[in-house]
C-alpha positions as CSV (number, residue, x, y, z in Angstrom):
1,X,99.1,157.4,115.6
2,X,101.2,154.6,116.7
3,X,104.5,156.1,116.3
4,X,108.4,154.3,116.9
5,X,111.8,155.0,116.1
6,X,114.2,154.1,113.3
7,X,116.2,155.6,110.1
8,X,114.4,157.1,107.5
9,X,117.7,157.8,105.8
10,X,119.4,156.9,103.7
11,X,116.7,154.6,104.4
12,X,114.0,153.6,106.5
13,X,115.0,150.5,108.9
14,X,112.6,150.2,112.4
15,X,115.0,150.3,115.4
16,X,115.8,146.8,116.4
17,X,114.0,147.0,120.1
18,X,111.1,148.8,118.3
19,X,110.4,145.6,116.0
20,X,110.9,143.3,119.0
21,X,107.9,145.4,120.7
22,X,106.1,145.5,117.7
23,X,106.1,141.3,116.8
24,X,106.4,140.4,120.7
25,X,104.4,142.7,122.4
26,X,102.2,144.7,120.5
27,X,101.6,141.7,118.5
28,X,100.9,143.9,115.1
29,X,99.7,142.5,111.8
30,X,100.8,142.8,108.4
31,X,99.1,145.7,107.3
32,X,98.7,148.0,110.3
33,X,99.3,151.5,109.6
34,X,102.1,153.0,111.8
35,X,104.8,156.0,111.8
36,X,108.2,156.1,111.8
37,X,110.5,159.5,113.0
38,X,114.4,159.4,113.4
39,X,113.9,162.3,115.9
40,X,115.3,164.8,113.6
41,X,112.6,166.0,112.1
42,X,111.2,163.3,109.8
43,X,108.4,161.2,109.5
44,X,107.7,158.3,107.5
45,X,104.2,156.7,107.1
46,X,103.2,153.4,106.0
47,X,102.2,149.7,106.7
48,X,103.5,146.8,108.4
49,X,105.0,144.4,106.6
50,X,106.2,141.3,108.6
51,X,109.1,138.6,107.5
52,X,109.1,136.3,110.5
53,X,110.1,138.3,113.1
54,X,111.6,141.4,110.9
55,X,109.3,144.2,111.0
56,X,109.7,146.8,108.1
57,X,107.5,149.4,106.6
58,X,105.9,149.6,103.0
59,X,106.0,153.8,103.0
60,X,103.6,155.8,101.4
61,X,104.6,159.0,102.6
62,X,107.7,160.7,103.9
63,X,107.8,164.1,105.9
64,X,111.1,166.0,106.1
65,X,112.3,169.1,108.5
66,X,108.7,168.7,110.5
67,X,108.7,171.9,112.5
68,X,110.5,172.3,116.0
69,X,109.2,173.6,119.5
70,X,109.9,177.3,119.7
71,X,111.4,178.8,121.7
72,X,113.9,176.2,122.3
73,X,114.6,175.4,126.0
74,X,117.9,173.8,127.3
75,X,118.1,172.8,131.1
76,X,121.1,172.6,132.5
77,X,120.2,170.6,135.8
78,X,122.4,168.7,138.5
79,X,121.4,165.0,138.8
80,X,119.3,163.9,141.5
81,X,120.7,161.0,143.6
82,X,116.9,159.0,143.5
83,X,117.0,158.2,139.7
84,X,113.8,157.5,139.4
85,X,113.4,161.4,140.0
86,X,115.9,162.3,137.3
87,X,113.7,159.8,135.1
88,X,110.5,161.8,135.8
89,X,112.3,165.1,135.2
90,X,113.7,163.7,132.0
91,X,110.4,162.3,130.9
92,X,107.8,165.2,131.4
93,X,110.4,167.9,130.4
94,X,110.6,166.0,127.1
95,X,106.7,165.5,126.9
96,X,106.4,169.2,127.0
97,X,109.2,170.1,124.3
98,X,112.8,170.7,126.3
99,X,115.1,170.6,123.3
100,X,118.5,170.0,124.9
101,X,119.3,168.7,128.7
102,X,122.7,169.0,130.6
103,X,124.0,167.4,133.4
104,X,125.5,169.3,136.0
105,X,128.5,168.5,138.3
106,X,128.5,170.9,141.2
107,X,129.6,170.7,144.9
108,X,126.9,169.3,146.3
109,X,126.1,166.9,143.6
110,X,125.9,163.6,145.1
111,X,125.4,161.5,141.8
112,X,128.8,161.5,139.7
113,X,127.9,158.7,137.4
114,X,124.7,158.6,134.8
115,X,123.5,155.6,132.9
116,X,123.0,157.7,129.6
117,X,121.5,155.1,127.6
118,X,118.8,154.6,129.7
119,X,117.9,158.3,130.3
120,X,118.1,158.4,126.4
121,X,115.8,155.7,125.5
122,X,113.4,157.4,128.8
123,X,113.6,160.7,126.2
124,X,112.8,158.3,123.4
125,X,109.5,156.8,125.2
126,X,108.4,160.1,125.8
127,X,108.9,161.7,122.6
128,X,106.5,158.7,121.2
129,X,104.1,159.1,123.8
130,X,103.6,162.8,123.0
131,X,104.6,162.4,119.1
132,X,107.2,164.8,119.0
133,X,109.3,164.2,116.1
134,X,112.1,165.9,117.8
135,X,114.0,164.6,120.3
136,X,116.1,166.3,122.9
137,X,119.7,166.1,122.9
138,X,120.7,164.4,126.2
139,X,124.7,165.8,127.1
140,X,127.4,163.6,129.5
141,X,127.6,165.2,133.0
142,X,129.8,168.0,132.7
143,X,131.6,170.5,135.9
144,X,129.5,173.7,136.1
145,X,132.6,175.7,135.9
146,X,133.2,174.3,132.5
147,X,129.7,174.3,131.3
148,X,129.7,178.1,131.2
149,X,132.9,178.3,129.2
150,X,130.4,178.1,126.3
151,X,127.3,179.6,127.6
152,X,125.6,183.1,126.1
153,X,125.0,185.1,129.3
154,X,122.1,187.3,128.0
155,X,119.9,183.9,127.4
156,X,120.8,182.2,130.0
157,X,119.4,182.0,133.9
158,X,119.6,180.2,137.1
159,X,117.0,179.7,139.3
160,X,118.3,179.3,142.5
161,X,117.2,179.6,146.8
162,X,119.1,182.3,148.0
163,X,116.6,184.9,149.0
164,X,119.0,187.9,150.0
165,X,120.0,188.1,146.1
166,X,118.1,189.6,143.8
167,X,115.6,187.6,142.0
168,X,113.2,188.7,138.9
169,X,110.1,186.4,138.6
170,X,109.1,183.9,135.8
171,X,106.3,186.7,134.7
172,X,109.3,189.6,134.0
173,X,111.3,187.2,132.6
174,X,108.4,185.9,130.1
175,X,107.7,190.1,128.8
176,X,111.3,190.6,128.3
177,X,111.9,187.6,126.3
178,X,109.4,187.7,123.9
179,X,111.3,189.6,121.6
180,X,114.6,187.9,121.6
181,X,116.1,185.1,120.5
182,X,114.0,181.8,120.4
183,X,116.8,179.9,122.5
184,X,116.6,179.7,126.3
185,X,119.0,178.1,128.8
186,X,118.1,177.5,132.3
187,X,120.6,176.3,135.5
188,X,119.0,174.4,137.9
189,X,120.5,173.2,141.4
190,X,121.0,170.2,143.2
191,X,119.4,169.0,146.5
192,X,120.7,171.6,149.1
193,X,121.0,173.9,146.4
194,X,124.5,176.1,144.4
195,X,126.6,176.8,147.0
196,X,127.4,180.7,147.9
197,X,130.9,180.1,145.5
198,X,129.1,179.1,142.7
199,X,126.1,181.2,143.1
200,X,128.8,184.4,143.1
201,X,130.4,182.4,139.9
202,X,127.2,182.4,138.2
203,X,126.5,186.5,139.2
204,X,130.0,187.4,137.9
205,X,129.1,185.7,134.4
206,X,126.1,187.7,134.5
207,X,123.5,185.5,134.6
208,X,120.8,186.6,136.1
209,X,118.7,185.0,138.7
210,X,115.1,183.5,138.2
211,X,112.4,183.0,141.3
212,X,110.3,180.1,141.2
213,X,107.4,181.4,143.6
214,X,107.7,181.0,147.5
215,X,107.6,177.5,147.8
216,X,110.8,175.1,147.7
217,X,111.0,172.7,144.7
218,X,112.5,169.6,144.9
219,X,115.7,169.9,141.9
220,X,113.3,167.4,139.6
221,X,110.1,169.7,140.4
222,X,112.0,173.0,139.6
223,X,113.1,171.3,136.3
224,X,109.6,170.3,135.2
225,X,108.2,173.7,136.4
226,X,110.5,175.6,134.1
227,X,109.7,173.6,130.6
228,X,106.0,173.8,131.9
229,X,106.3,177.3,131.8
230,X,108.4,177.2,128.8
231,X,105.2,174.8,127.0
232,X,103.0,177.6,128.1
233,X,104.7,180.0,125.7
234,X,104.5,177.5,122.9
235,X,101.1,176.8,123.2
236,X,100.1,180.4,123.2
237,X,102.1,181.3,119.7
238,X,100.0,178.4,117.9
């Protein structure tokens, strides 16, 4: 399937950059079949038709409300200061069906400005690499202690280092959520971790703390951990 991004409505038009990749680089002929998704769902199918260097799409078939990843997973995660680390979280958590990804701004976040855009259109790649037809809704970078204004405390958790806090595993977590609600949130640290403030903020909000194993992970390692683990669940219920 060689899938790219566009409308499909009110109707279908190839993203601009798409059709420059598609006369410039991929070098496509009249004809070709290829796929179309908006990222919400829908899916148009059809062939190539070229008009100089306009690429649009004779449709034969459209697809609406495709199904979504469940359970949905939203990772709220502080920005690493390497972005090419934030780029590999952003792409493999999306390969593997994250639905939503915040931005955190803590106290020991060293990055305070993101480049949106281009972590969107990283999301975008991924999402045609792995043909998901949903992409993930990528938020601004937002203070933690605002960020849980609007949070549900009994779906949400934190995985954080502190070992003299209790901790339930990834295993526990996985039996008791397999009856609830098919949204989970997930907090994830900076480098040097939450501090001891905002680890007390997080306890008095009542969200509960997650181990990750033994090992210390690196913020974008923890990040893809959790929507590996996440992936695992979906994988099992097909």
């Amino acid at each position: 399937m060689k899938l790219f991004f566009g409308d499909i409505f009110p109707e279908i038009k190839i993203n601009d950059d798409e059709q420059q990749h598609i006369v410039k680089v991929l070098r496509m002929k009249s004809g070709e079949e290829l796929f179309v998704t908006d990222g919400k769902g829908n899916l148009a199918q059809g062939n190539l038709i070229l008009e100089g260097k306009k690429a649009n799409l004779d449709v034969s078939i459209i697809k609406e409300n495709l199904p979504e990843f469940s359970p949905k997973l939203h990772i709220a995660i502080a920005p690493t200061k390497n972005l090419d680390r934030l780029e590999f979280f952003v792409e493999k958590a999306t390969e593997m069906g994250i639905s939503e990804i915040t931005f955190l701004q803590t106290e020991k976040t060293e990055r305070k400005f993101l480049n949106l855009d281009k972590i969107q259109k990283k999301a975008i790649a991924a999402c045609k690499q792995s043909l998901r037809f949903h992409f993930p809704k990528i938020n601004e970078l937002i203070k933690l202690s605002d960020f849980l204004v609007n949070i549900t405390s009994e779906n949400t958790f934190v995985a954080h280092c502190d070992e003299s806090l209790e901790r339930i595993s990834l295993m526990v977590l996985r039996q008791t959520q397999n009856n609830k609600n098919n949204e989970i949130t997930f907090l994830i640290g900076p480098e040097g971790d939450f501090s001891t403030k905002e680890i007390e903020l997080l306890a008095n909000k009542n969200i509960k703390a997650v181990s990750l194993g033994k090992q210390r992970l690196r913020t974008e390692t923890a990040g893809v951990f959790v929507a590996a683990w996440n992936y695992m669940k979906i994988i099992e219920s097909l």
